[in-house]
C-alpha positions as CSV (number, residue, x, y, z in Angstrom):
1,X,24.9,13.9,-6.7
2,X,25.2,11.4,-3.8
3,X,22.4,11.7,-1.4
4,X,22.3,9.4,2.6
5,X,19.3,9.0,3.5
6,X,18.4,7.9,7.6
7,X,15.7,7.4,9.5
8,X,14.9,6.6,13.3
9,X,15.9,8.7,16.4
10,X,19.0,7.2,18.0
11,X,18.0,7.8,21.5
12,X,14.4,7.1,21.7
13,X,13.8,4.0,22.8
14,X,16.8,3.6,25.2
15,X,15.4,7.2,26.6
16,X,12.0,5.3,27.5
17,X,13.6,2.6,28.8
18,X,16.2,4.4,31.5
19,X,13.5,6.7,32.6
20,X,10.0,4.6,32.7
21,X,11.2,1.2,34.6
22,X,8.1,-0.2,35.1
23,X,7.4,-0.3,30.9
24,X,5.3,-2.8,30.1
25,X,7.1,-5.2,27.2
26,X,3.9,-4.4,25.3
27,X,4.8,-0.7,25.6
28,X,8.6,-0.4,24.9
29,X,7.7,0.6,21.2
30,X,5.3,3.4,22.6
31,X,7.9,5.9,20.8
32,X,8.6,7.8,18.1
33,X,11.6,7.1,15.8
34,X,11.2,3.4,15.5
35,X,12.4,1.5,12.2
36,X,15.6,3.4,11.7
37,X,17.2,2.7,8.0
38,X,19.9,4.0,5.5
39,X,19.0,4.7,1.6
40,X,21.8,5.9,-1.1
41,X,20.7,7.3,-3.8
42,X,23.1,8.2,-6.7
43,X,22.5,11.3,-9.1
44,X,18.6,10.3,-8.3
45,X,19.1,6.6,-9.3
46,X,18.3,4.2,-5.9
47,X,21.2,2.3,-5.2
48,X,21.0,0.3,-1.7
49,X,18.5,0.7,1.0
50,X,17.4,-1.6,4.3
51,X,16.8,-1.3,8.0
52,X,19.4,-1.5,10.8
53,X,16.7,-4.4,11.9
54,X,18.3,-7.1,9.2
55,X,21.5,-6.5,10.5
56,X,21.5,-6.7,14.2
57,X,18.3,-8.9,14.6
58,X,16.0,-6.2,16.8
59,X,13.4,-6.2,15.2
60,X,11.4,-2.2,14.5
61,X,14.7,-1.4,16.4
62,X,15.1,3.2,16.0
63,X,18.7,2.9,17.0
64,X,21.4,4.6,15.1
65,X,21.3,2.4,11.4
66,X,25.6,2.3,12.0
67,X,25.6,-1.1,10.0
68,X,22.8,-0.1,6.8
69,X,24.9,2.7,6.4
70,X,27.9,0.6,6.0
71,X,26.0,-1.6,4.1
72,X,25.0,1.3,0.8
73,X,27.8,2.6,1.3
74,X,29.7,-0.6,0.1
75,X,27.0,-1.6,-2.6
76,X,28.1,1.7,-4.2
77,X,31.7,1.5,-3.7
78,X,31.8,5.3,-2.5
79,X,33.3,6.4,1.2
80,X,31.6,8.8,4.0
81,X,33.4,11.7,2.2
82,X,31.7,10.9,-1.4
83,X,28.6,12.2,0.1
84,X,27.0,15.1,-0.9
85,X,24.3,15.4,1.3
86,X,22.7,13.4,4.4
87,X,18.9,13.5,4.6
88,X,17.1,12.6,7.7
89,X,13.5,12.0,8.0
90,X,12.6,14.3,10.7
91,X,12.7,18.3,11.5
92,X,12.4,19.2,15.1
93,X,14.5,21.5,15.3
94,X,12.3,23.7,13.1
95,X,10.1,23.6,16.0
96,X,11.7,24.1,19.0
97,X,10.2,26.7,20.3
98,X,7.2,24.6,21.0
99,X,9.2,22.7,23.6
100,X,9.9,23.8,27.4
101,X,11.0,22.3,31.0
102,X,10.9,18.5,31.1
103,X,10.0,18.9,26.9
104,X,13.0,20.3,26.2
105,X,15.0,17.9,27.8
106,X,13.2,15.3,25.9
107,X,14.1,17.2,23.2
108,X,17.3,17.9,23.9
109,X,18.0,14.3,24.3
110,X,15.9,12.7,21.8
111,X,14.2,14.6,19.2
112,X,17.2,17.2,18.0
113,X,19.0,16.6,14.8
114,X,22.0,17.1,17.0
115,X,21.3,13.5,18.5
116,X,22.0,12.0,14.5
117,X,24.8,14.5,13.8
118,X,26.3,13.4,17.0
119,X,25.7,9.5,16.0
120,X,27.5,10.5,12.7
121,X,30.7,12.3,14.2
122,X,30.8,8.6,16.8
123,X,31.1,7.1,13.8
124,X,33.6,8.4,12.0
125,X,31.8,11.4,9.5
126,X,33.3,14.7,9.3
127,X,31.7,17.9,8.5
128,X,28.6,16.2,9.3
129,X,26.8,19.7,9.9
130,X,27.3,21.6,6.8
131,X,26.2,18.4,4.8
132,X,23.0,17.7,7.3
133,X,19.5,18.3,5.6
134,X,16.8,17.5,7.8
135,X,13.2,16.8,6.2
136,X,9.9,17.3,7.5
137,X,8.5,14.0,8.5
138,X,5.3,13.9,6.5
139,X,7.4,15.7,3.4
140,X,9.9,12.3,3.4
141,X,6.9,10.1,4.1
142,X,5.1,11.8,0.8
143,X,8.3,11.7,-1.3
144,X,9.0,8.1,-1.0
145,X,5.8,7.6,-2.4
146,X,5.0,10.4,-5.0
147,X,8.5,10.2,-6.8
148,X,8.9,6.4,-7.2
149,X,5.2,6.4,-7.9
150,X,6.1,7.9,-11.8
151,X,2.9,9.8,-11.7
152,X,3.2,13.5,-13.1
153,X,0.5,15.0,-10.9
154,X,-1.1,13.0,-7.8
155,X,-3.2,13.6,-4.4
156,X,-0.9,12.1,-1.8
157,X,-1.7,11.3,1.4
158,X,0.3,10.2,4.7
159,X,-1.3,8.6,7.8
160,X,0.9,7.4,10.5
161,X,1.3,8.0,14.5
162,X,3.0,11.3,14.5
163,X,5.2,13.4,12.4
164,X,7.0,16.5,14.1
165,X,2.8,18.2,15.0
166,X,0.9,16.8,12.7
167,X,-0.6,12.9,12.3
168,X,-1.9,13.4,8.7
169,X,-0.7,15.7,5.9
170,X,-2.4,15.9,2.4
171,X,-0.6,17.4,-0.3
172,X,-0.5,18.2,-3.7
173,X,1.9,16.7,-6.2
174,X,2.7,18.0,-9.4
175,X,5.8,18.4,-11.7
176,X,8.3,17.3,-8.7
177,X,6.8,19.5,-6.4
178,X,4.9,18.9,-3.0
179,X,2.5,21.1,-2.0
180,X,0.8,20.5,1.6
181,X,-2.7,21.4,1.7
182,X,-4.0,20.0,4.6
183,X,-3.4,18.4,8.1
184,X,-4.8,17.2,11.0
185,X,-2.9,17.6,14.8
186,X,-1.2,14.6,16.5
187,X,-5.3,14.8,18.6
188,X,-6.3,13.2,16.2
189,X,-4.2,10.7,14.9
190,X,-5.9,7.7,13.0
191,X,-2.1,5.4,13.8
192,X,-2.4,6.7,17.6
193,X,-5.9,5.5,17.4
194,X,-5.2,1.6,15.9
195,X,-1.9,1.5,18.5
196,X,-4.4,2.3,21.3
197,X,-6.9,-0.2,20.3
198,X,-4.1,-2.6,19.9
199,X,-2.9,-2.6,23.3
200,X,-6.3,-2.7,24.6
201,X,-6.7,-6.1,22.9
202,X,-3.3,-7.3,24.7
203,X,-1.0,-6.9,21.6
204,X,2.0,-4.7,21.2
205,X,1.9,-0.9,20.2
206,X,3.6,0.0,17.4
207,X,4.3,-3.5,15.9
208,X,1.2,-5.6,16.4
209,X,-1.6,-3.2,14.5
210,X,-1.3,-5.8,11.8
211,X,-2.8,-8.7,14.0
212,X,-5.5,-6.8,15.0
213,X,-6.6,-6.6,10.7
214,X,-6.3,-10.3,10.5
215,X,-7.9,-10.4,14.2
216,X,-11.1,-7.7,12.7
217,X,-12.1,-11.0,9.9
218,X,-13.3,-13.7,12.2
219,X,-15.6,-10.4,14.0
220,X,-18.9,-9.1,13.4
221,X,-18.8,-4.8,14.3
222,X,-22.3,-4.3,14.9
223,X,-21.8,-4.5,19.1
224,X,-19.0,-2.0,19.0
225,X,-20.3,-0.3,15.6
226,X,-21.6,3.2,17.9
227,X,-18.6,3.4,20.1
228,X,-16.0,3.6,17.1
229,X,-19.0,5.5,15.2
230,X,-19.0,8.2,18.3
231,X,-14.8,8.1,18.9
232,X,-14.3,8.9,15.2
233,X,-15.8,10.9,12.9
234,X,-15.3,13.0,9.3
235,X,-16.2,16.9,8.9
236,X,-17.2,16.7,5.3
237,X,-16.9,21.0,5.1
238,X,-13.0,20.8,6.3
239,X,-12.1,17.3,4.8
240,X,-10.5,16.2,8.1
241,X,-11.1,13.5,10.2
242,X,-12.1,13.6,14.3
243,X,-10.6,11.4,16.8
244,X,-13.0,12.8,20.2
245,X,-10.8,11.3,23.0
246,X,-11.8,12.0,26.2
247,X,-9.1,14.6,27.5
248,X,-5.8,12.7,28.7
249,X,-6.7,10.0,26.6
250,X,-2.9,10.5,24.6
251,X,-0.6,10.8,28.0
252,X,1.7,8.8,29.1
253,X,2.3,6.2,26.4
254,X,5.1,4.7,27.9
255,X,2.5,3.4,30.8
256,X,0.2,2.7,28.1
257,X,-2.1,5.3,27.7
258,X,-4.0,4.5,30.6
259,X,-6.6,7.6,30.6
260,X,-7.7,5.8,27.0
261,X,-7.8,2.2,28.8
262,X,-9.5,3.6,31.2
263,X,-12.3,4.8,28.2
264,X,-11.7,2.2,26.4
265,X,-12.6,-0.5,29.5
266,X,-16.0,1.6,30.4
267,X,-17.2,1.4,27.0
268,X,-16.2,-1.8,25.7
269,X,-15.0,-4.2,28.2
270,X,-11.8,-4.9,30.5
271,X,-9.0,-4.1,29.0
272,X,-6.4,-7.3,28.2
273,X,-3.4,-7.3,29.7
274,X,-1.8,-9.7,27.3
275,X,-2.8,-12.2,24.4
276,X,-2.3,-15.8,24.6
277,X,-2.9,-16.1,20.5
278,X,-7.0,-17.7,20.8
279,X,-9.6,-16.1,19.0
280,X,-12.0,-14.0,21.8
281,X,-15.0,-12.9,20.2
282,X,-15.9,-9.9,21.7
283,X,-12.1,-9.1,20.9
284,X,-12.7,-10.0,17.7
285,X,-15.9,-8.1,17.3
286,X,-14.1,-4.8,18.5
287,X,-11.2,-5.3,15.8
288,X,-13.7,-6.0,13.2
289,X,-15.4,-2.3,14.6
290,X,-12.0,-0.6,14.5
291,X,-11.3,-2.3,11.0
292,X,-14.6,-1.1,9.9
293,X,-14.4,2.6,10.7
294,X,-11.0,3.1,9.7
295,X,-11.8,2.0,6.4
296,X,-14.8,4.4,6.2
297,X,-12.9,7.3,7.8
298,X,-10.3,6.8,4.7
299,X,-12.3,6.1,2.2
300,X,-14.4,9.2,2.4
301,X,-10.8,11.1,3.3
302,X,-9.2,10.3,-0.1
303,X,-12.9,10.9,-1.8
304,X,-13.3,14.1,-0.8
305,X,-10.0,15.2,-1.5
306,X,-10.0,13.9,-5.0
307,X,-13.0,15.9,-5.4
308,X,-11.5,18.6,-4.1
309,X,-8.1,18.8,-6.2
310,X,-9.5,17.0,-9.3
311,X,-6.6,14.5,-8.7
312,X,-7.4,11.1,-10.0
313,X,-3.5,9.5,-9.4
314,X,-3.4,8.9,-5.6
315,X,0.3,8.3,-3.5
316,X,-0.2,6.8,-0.1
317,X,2.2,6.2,2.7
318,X,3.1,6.5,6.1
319,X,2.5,3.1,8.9
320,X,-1.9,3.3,8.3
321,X,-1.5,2.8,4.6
322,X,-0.1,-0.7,5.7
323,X,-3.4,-1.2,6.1
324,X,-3.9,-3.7,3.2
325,X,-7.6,-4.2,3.5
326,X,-8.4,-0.5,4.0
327,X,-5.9,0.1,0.4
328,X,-8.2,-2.4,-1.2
329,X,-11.6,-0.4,-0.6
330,X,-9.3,3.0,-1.1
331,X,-8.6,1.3,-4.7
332,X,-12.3,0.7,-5.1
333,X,-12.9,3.8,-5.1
334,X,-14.3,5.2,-8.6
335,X,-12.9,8.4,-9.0
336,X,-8.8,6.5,-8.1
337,X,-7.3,5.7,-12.0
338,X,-3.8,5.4,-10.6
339,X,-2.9,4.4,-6.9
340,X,0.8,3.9,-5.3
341,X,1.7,2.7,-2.2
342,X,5.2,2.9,-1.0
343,X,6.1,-0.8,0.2
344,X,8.0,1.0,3.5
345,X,5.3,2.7,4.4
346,X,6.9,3.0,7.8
347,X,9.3,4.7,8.8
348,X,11.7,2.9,7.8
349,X,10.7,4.7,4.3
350,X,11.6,8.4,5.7
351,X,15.4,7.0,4.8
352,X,14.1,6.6,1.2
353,X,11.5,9.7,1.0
354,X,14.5,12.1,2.7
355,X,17.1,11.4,0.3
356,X,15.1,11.4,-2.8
357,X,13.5,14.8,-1.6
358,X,16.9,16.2,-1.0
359,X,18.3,14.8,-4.3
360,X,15.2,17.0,-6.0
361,X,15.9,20.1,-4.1
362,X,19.5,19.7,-5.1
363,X,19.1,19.7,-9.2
364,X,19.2,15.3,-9.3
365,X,15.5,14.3,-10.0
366,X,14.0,10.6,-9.3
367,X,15.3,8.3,-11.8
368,X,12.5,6.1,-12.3
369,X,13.1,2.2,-13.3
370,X,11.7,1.3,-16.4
371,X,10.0,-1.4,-14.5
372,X,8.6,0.8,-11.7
373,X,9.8,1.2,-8.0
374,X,12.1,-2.1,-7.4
375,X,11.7,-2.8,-3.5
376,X,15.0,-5.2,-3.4
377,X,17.5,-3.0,-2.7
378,X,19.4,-4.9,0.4
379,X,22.3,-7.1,0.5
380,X,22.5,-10.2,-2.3
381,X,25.1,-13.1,-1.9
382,X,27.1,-14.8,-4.1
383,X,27.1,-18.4,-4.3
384,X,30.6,-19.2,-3.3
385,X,29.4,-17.1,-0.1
386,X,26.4,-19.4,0.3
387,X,29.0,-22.5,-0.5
388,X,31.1,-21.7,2.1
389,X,28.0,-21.7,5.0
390,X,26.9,-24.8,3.7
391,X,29.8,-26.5,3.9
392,X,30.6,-25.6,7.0
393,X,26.8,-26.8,8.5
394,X,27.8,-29.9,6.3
395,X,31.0,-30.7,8.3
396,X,29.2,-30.4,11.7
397,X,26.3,-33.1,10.0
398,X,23.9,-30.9,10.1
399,X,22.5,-30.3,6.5
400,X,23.1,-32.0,3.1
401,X,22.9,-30.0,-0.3
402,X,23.3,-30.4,-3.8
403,X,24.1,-27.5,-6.1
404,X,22.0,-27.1,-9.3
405,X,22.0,-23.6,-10.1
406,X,19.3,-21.2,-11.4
407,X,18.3,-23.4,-13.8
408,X,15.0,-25.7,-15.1
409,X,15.7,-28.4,-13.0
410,X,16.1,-26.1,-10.0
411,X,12.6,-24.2,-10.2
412,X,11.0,-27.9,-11.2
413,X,12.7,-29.6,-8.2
414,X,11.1,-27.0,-5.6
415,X,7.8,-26.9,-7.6
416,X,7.7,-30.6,-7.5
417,X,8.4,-30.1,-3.5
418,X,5.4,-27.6,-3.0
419,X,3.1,-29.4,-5.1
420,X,3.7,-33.0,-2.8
421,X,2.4,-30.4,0.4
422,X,6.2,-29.9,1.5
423,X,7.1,-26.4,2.9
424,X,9.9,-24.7,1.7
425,X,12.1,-21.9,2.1
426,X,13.0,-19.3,-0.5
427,X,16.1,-17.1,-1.1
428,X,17.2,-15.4,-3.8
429,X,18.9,-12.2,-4.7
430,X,18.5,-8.7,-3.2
431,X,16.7,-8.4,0.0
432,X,13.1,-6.8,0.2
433,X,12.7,-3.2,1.7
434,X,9.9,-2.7,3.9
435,X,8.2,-5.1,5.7
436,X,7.0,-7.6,3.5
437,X,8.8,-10.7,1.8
438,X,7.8,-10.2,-2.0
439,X,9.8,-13.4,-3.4
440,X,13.4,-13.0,-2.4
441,X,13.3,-14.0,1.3
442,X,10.2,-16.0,1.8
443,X,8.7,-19.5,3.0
444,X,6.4,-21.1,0.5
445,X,3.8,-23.7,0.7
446,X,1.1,-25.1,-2.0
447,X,-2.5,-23.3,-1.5
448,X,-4.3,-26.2,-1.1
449,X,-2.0,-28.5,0.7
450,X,-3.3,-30.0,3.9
451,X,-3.9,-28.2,7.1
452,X,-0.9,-25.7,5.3
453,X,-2.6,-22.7,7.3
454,X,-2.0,-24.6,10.8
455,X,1.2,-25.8,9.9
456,X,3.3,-23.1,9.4
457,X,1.5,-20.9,11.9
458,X,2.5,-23.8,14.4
459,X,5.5,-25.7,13.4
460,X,7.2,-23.4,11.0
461,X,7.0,-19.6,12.2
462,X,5.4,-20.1,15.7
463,X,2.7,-17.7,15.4
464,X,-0.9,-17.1,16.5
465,X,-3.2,-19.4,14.8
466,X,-5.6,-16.8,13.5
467,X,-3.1,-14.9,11.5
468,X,-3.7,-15.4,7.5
469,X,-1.3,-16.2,4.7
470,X,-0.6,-14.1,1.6
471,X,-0.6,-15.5,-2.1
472,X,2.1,-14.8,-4.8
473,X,0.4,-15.7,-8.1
474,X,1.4,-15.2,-11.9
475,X,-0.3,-12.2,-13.4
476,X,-1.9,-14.7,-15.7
477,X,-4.0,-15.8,-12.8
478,X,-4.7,-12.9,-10.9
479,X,-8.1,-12.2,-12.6
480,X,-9.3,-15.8,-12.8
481,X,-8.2,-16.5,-8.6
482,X,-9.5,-12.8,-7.7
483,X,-11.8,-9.5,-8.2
484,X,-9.7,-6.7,-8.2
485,X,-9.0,-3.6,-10.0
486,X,-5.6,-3.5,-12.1
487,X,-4.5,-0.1,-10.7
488,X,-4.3,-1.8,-6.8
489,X,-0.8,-1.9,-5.2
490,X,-1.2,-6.0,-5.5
491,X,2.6,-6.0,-6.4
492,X,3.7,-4.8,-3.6
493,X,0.7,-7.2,-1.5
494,X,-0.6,-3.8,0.0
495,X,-3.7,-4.6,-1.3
496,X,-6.8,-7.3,-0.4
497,X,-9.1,-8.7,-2.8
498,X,-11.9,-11.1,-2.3
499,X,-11.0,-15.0,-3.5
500,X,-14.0,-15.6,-6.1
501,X,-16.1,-18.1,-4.8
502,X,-15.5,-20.8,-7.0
503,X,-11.7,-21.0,-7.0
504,X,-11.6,-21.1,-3.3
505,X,-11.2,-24.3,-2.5
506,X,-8.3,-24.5,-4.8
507,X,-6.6,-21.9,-3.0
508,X,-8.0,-22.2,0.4
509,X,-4.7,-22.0,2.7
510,X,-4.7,-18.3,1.6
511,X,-8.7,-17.5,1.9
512,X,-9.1,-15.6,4.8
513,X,-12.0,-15.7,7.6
514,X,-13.6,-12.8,5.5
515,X,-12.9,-14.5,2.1
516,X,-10.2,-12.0,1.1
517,X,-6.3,-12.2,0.2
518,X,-3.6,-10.1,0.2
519,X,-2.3,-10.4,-3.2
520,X,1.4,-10.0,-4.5
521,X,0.9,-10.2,-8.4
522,X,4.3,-11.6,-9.7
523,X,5.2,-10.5,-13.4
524,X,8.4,-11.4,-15.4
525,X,10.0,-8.0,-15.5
526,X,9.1,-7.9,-11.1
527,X,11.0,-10.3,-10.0
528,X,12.4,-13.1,-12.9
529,X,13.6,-16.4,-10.4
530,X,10.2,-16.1,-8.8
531,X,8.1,-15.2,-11.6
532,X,9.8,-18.5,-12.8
533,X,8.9,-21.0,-9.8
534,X,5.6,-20.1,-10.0
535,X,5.7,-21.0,-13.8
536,X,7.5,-24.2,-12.6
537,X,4.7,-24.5,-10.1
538,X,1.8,-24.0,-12.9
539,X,3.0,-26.8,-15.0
540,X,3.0,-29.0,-11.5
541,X,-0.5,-28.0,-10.1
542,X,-2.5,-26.2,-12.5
543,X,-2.2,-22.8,-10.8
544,X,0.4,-20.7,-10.8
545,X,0.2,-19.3,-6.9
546,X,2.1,-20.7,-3.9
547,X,1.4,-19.6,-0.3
548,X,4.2,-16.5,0.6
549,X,5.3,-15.6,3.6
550,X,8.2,-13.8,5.2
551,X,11.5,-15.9,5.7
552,X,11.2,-15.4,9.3
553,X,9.8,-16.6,12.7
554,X,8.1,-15.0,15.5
555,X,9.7,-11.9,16.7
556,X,12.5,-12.2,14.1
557,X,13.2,-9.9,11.1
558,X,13.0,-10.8,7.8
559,X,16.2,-12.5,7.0
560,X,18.9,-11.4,5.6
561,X,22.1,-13.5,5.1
562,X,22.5,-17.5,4.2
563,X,24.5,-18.4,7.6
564,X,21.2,-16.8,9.2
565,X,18.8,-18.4,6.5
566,X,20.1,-21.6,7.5
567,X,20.2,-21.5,11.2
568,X,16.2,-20.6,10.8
569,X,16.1,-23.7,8.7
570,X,17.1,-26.0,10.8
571,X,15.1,-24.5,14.2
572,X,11.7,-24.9,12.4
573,X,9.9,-27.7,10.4
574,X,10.7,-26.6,6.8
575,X,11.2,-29.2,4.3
576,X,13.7,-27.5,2.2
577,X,15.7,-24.8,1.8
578,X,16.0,-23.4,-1.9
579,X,18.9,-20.9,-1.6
580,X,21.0,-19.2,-5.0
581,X,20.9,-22.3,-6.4
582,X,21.7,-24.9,-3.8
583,X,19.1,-27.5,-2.6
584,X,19.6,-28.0,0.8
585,X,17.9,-30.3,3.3
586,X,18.4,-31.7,7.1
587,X,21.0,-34.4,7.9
588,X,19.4,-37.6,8.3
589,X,20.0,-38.4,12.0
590,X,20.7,-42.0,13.2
């Protein structure tokens, strides 16, 4: 059984774009169908999956994922006509009735399957129709996280902007089934909520939420504390949460939901029309508010419904459960034994969750990995591939390299490099899924090195100075660097724990304002050339963690190929490049 599974609505954004010209930048995201992605998945085995954003370089781009596809395809060596089935993470058409005068044209033009099935006959499918299975988007969200999970029975939960009507589904998992027991209306959505409060602070909807949690740790909530205490709030009797908007609040996002600017302004203060990367207070004192209440709204969501189901295994996904610091007090929770949290939380995941829900329906269940869900599933080179870039960057003078292979010497040269403070980049194997850089396309620096916070933030990715750095540490260390339960997502670095006091100045490039971390705990069987530089780093430094972030810079996707790896490499102020066994460094210029 061969199963396609897509995500992202072809026409969305472009459909903003042509018929709202005076968009703000900060608003060209305000729709749905973002992060569009292709997954294969083979008689219920994963075999390939990555976003269409790693292979044209627009980054969160929903258009039609024409070159993923390609891509499983040719990682399983199967044609269009080998598939069985093609999943898509959304249903509209299950509800069109709902939809009249200028909403059916929007549907008509953007939210029907017929918009993908169309994409697919452009690109050369046949009988695209008659093999088109289109999945709620709440059920795909729920599947990519229950199945790969490998729990038997679990409460799962998904939290994100919007699915077809509803903005959070809860349902109940058990023996490969997916029961939905509960839902709250797009009114109140906890994503629309964190998007709005986004662009009031002068970020970008729909991509910049995460700033705003590193932004929430250098603020205090208590002057905002009432207002986010009065906007949201949790009916204990119905297990739902409210978001109280004042009427209009959710119209026209594509002009930036004025109506909830205009709320937002009269309660808190002027709204900012764009951010120039400093640290306001008071904008840092409403983030820490936000922060703050959605971490309370969740926490006593998933509480109550444990209660209420008996469940102690929990499955999270969907864009809020990106929320690492609101996972790490989820974890915290008592009654949680077992907690998954699908690393494409997105919905770049939907490509993942549709095709492995189809794949059930269809008599192929999940075949789990003896080593649990394996997030690098995109493209790997080989090294005569990498070679070949090389040598041409080494005719035009730019770059010098010696090849060493994946050997000693090789994780020992580039431990020796972080522990002497340099900066390095790191690139090995199958590229991550999802949006974080968990050892296979990342930039690495030594925890304690000097100033290493500022200097990549500045010189390296050119980035706000606030944002924080993540950790990568041996599971050896985890419990000696932090406090944290062993059931929390930290493989994945979904989850933040707090640095214990007296290891933080050994580590401090990755302490945060708030004295937290967002932890990727490397093990052996995770992720073996990694798990090995840190063991290389250990014997260097004492400590077997390394500062990790993603292979990228500002408003670029995580990379995917050596020719780009290299280019990136030579625009920034990285030391060295550690790539599938070549050491590669900067011409000396005279």
């Amino acid at each position: 059984m061969i199963v396609l599974g897509l995500s992202g609505l072809p026409n969305a954004q472009d459909h903003l774009l042509k018929s709202t010209a005076s968009a703000h930048p900060l608003d060209e995201r305000n729709v749905q169908g973002l992060d569009s992605a292709a997954c294969l998945v083979v008689d219920g085995k994963i075999v390939a999956a990555a976003s269409e954003e790693r292979f044209n370089g627009d980054k969160g781009t929903g258009r039609f994922p024409a070159a993923a596809i390609n891509y499983v395809l040719a990682a399983a060596g199967i044609g269009k006509d080998q598939v069985d089935a093609i999943a898509h993470g959304f249903n509209y058409d299950r509800h069109r009735r709902i939809f009249s005068g200028a909403a059916q044209e929007y549907f008509d033009a953007v939210l029907t399957g017929d918009t993908m099935v169309e994409a697919l006959q452009n690109a050369g499918w046949s009988d695209v129709k008659d093999r088109f299975h289109p999945v709620d988007h709440h059920l795909a969200h729920a599947a990519s996280a229950y199945y790969p999970s490998g729990f038997d029975s679990a409460l799962c939960i998904v939290s994100d902007g919007m699915g077809e009507t509803e903005s959070l589904s809860v349902y109940r998992a058990a023996e490969g089934r997916l029961e939905k027991i509960h839902t709250q209306p797009i009114s109140e959505s906890l994503g629309f909520l964190y998007s709005i409060c986004t662009r009031f602070l002068g970020f970008a909807s729909n991509s910049d939420e995460y700033k705003v949690m590193g932004l929430a740790a250098y603020g205090d909530p208590a002057p905002f504390r009432d207002l986010f205490a009065e906007l949201v709030t949790f009916d204990e009797a119905t297990g739902s949460i409210h978001v109280n908007w004042p009427q209009g609040a959710l119209r026209n996002p594509e002009l930036g939901y004025p109506k909830a600017m205009e709320y937002l302004s009269a309660r808190a203060f002027p709204a900012t029309a764009e951010q120039d990367g400093s640290v306001v207070p008071a904008h840092a004192d409403f983030a820490a508010a936000l922060q703050a209440r959605l971490t309370e709204m969740l926490v006593a969501l998933v509480t109550h419904w444990l209660e209420r189901t008996g469940e102690s295994s929990l499955c999270l996904a969907g864009g809020t459960f990106l929320n690492c610091k609101a996972n790490q007090w989820i974890c915290d929770i008592p009654a949680v034994e077992r907690a998954f949290v699908q690393p494409a939380s997105g919905d770049d995941g939907t490509s993942l969750g549709s095709a492995l829900y189809v794949t059930q329906q269809l008599g192929a269940p999940y075949a789990a990995d003896a080593t649990g869900f394996q997030p690098y599933t995109g493209p790997s080179y080989t090294a005569d591939e990498v070679r070949r870039v090389l040598e041409e960057r080494s005719e035009a003078g730019d770059v010098e390299w010696t090849h060493v292979g994946l050997t000693a010497d090789y994780y020992a040269s580039a431990a020796r490099d972080l522990a002497q403070d340099r900066i390095i980049s790191w690139f090995h194997g199958r590229m991550e899924f999802g949006p974080r850089a968990l050892g296979n396309r990342s930039i690495l620096g030594l925890p304690k090195g000097d100033r290493i916070k500022e200097r990549i933030n500045s010189l390296v990715k050119f980035r706000e100075p606030f944002r924080p750095f993540a950790p990568a540490v041996l599971d050896e260390d985890v419990h000696r660097l932090f406090k944290t339960r062993a059931l929390a997502p930290t493989r994945y670095m979904l989850c933040t724990a707090q640095v214990h006091e007296e290891q933080r100045a050994a580590v401090s490039g990755i302490v945060h304002a708030d004295g937290s971390a967002r932890i990727q705990e490397v093990r052996r069987e995770y992720n073996a050339p990694f798990w090995s530089l840190l063991k290389a780093v250990k014997e260097e430094t004492g400590t077997g963690c390394v500062v990790n972030t993603s292979f990228n810079v500002k408003g670029q996707p995580l990379i995917m190929d050596p020719r780009t790896a290299v280019e990136t490499f030579l625009r920034t102020s990285l030391d060295r490049l550690y790539i599938e066994g070549f050491i590669v460094q900067k011409a000396a210029r005279s």
